[in-house]
C-alpha positions, 0 to 999 in steps of 0.5 A, spaced: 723 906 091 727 899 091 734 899 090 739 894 090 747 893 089 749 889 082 756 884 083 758 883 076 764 877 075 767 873 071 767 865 071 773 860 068 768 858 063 768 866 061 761 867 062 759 873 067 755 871 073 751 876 077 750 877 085 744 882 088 744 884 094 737 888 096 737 896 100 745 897 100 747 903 104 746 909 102 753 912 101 757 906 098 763 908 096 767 905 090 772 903 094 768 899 098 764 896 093 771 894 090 773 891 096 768 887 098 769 884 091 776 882 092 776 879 097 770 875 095 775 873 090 781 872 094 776 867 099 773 863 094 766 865 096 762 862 091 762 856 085 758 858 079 755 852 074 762 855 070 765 854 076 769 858 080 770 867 079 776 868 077 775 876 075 771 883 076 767 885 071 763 891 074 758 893 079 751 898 079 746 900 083 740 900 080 733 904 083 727 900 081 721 905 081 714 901 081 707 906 078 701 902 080 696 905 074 689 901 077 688 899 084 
């Protein structure tokens, strides 16, 4: 099953920007989570077309299960 660790912000232009990191670790914490985007934030790591991220908006994990029906 493929997994993956979804950064959600917010840019100056108000639109959400997302960032996707494959097979995060398996005991990630909130805290940890939290942490990294803040100090993305704090860096000034990345420029979206709407400009720079200026706030979070949320994180998730999402699991992608593929069920192959012929072959």
């Amino acid at each position: 099953m493929d997994k993956s660790l979804e950064l959600i912000f917010r840019n100056v232009a108000g639109k959400n920007a997302r960032l996707s990191m494959q097979d995060p670790k398996e005991d990630l914490t909130t805290e940890e989570v939290e942490a990294l985007m803040n100090t993305i934030l704090e860096k000034n790591v990345f420029e979206t077309t709407g400009g720079d991220l200026v706030e979070i908006v949320g994180a998730r994990l999402i699991q992608k299960e593929v069920v192959e029906l012929i072959g």
